[in-house]
C-alpha positions in Angstrom: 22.9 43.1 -33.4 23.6 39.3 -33.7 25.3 39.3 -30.5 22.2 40.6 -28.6 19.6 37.7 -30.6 22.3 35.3 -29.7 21.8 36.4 -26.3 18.4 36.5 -25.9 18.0 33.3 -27.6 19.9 31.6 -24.8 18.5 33.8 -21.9 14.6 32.2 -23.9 16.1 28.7 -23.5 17.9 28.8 -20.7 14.1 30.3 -18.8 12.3 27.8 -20.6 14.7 24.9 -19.5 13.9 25.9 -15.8 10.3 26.6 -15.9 10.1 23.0 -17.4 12.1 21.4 -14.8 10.5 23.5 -12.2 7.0 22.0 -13.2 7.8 17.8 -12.9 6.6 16.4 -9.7 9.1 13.7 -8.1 6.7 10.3 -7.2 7.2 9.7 -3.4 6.7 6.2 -2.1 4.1 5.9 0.5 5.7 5.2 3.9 4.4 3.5 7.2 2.7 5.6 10.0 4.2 4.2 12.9 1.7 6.3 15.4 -1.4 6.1 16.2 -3.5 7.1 13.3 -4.7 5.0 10.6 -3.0 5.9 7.6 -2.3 3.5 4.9 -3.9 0.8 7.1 -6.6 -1.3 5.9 -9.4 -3.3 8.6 -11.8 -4.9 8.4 -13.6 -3.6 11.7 -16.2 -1.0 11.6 -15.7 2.5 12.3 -17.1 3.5 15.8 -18.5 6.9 16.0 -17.6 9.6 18.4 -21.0 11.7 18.2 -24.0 9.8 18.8 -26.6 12.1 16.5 -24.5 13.4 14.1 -23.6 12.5 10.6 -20.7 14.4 10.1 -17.4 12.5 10.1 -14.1 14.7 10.3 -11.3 12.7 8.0 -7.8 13.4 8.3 -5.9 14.9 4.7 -4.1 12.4 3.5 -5.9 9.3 5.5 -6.8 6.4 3.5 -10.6 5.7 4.4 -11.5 2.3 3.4 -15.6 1.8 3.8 -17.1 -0.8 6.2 -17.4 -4.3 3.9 -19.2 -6.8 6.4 -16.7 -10.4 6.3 -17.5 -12.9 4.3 -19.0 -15.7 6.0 -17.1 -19.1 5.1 -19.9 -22.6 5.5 -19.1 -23.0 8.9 -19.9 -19.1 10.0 -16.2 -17.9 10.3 -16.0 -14.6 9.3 -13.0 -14.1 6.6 -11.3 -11.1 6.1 -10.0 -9.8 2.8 -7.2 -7.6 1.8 -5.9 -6.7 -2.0 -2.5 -6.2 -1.9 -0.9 -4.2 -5.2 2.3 -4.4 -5.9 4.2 -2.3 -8.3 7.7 -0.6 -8.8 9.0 -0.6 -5.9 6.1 -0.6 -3.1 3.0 -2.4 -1.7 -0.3 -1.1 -1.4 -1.5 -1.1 1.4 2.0 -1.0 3.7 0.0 -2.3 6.7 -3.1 -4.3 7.5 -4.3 -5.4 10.7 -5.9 -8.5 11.6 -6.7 -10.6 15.2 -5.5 -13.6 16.1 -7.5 -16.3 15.2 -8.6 -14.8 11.7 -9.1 -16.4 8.7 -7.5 -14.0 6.0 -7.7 -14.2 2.3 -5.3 -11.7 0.8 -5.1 -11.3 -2.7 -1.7 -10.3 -3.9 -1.9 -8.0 -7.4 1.0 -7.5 -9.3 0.1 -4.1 -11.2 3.8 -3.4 -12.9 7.2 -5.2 -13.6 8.0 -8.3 -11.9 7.9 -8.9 -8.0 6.0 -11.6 -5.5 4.5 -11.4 -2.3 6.0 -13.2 1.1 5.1 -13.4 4.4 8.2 -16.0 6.2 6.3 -15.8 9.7 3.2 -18.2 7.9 5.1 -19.8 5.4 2.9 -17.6 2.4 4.4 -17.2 -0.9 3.1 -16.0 -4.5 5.1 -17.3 -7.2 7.6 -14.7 -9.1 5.6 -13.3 -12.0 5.2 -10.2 -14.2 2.1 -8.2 -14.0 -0.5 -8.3 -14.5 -0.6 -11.0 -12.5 -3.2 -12.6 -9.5 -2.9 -14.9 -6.7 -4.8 -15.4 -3.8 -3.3 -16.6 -0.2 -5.3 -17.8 2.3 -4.9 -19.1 5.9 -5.4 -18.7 9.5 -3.7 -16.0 12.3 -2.3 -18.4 14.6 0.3 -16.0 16.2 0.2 -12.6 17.6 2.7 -9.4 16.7 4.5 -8.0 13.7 5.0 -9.5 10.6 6.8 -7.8 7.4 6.0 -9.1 4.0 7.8 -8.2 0.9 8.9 -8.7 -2.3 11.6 -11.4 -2.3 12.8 -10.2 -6.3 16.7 -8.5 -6.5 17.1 -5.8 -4.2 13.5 -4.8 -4.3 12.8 -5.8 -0.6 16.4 -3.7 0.2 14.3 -0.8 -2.0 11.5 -0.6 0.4 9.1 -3.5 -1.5 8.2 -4.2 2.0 4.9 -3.9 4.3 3.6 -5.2 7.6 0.9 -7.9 8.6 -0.2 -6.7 12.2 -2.2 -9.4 14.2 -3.0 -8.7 17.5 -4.6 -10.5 20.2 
């Protein structure tokens, strides 16, 4: 008799064990598209519409929509674009914006948990090395057109994927 509570003790356990494991969700770090669609990218531009007449807009699952924010106009009529950039163990969020040459671009980097900066080499842009929360605010002008990866410049974070592009076309 004290063999078989023994055993159904354990066999209680044991399916408890799993059902608890089975349940946690493993955090996944956003990643890059690389195609064509627009996920995890933020612009400033306004959405064209396919349908002229309709109001119904078919979204993508999973697409980050960010809605239209007209530029802020600086005093002499130059539109400026804006991005908030988070940062937090180990990622940035957004991992892509796109600008156009000639921009003026304000982004403001927030650093929402543990201890990281924000770089961009191609302009010469740096926050200072700070735990969050923490706030500072770039600003400058596109002057060159292509690909541009910032990051996270702390330990091995970059290596760890603390990394995003700054996409300025033409």
């Amino acid at each position: 008799m004290n063999k078989t509570y023994t055993i159904i003790i354990v066999l209680v356990l044991v399916a408890g064990g799993l059902f608890v494991f089975g349940m946690r969700k493993k955090a996944e770090a956003p990643t890059p598209n690389t195609g064509s669609e627009n996920n995890g990218t933020i612009s400033n531009e306004m959405p064209t519409v396919d349908s002229p007449g309709t109001s119904e807009t078919s979204v993508e699952a999973g697409a980050v929509v960010t809605p239209y924010q007209p530029p802020v106009m600086t005093s002499n009529n130059t539109a400026v674009k804006e991005f908030i950039i988070s940062g937090q163990n180990f990622s940035f969020s957004p991992s892509l914006i796109a600008v156009k040459k000639g921009d003026k671009v304000k982004i403001t980097f927030k650093n929402t948990s543990g201890f990281h900066d924000f770089k961009i080499d191609a302009y010469g842009l740096a926050t200072k090395q700070s735990k969050s929360p923490y706030q500072e605010v770039l600003e400058f002008t596109t002057d060159k057109a292509g690909s541009f990866e910032y990051y996270c410049s702390v330990g091995s974070h970059r290596a760890m994927g603390m990394k995003g592009t700054l996409q300025v076309t033409q």
